[in-house]
N, C-alpha and C positions, 0 to 999 in steps of 0.2 A: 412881440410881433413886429417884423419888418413893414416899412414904409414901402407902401407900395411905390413904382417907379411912375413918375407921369409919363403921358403918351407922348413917345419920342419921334418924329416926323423924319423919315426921311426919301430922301431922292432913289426909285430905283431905276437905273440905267439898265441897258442890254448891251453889251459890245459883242461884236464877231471875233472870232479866233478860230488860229487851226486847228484846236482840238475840240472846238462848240462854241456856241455861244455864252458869253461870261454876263453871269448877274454882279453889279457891282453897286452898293447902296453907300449912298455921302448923307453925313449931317448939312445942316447950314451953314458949321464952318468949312465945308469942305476936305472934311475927314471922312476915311475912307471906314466905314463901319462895319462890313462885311461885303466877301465875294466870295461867288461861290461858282460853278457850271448850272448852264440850263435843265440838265438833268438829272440836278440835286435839287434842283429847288425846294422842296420839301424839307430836306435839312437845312438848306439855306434861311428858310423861314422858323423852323423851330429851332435853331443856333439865335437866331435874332429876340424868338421872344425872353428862350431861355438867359441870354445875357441883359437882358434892356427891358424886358416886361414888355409891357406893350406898345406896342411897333405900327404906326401908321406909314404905307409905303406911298407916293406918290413919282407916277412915272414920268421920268423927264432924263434930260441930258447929265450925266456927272458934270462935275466942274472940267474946262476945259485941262487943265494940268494934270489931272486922273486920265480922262481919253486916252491925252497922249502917250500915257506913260504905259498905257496899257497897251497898247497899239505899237508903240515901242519896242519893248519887252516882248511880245508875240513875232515883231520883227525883226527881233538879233538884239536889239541892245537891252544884254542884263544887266547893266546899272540904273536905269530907266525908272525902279522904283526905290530907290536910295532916298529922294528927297521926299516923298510923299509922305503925308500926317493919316497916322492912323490912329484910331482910337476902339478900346476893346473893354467892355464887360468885362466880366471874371473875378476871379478870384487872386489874389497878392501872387498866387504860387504857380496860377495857370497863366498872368500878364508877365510874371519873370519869364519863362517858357519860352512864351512867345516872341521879349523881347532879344533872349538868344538866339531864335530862329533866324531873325533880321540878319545876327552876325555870322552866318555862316555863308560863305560865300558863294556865287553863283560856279557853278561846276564842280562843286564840294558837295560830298554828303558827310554828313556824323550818325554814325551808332545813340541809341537811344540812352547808355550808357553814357558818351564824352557830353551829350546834352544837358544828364544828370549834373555832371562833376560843372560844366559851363555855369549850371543854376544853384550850385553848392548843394546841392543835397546828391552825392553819388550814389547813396543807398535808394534813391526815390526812381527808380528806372520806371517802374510800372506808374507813379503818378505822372510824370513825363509823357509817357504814352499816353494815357488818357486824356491828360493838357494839350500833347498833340493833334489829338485826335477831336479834340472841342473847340479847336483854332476858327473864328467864324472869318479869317481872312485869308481864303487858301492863296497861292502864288504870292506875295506880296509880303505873309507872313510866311516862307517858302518851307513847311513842314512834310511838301515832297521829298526833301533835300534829306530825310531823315531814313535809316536802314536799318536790318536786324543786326544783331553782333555780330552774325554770320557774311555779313555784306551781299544780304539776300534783300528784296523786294518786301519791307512787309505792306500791310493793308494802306490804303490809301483812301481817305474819301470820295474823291473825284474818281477811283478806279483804277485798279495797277496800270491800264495801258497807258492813261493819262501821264500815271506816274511817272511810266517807261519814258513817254514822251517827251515830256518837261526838262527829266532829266538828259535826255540826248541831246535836247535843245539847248542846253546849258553847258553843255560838255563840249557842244559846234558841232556836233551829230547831226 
């Protein structure tokens, strides 16, 4: 039997953005633990318990160097979240994932396949996807940036228009 996790406290901020408003929860160090949109919240909260157990949220301001960087990034500048600490739940094979998603550059997408070979396992296409798609830190861990073999749209949790957006916005669209 696993140890249950103790109750993890963190900060949940609201920031504006032009595609909704952004849920964005920091520990006490100022790590960035999950973000999500306003009208995912729901996943937003069950990515949170599922990675961390239980999760007490407390509303208040992010750290100032999150704000900005968020408010940034929504206003043109996509390097904006390069310097920010993140920290993630998960699993050995779904934090590799994630931490290739970081290197893929802004106005770049990869196939779910080159993500694969990025995290050495190129047979693991469909766990990659599911890693993708468990990401609790959308934009920031930028899993938008990811497409079908086809160099189609696929599913997105924030919502394909979102997706459409983000990545226009990346491209200088």
């Amino acid at each position: 039997m696993t140890k249950p996790l103790e109750n993890l406290i963190l900060t949940l901020d609201r920031i504006g953005s032009p595609v909704g408003e952004v849920l964005v929860a920091t520990d006490a160090q100022g790590a960035v633990r999950a973000l999500d949109f306003h009208d995912y919240e729901a996943r937003f909260l069950r990515l949170l318990r599922r990675h961390y157990g239980e999760v007490t949220l407390v509303p208040g301001p992010a750290p100032e160097s999150v704000r900005r960087a968020v408010q940034a990034y929504f206003g043109g500048d996509l390097s904006a979240f390069d310097g920010l600490e993140v920290k993630t739940g998960g699993t050995d094979f779904q934090r590799s994932v994630w931490r290739a998603l970081r290197t893929i550059p802004a106005g770049e997408t990869w196939t779910y396949g080159r993500l694969a070979q990025a995290v050495g396992s190129p047979r693991a296409v469909r766990a990659v996807g599911l890693a993708n798609g468990s990401n609790p830190i959308a934009v920031i861990v930028p899993c938008h940036r990811v497409i079908g073999a086809n160099g189609t749209l696929t599913g997105y949790a924030g919502g394909l228009e979102r997706k459409r957006w983000l990545l226009a916005h990346e491209a200088g669209g």
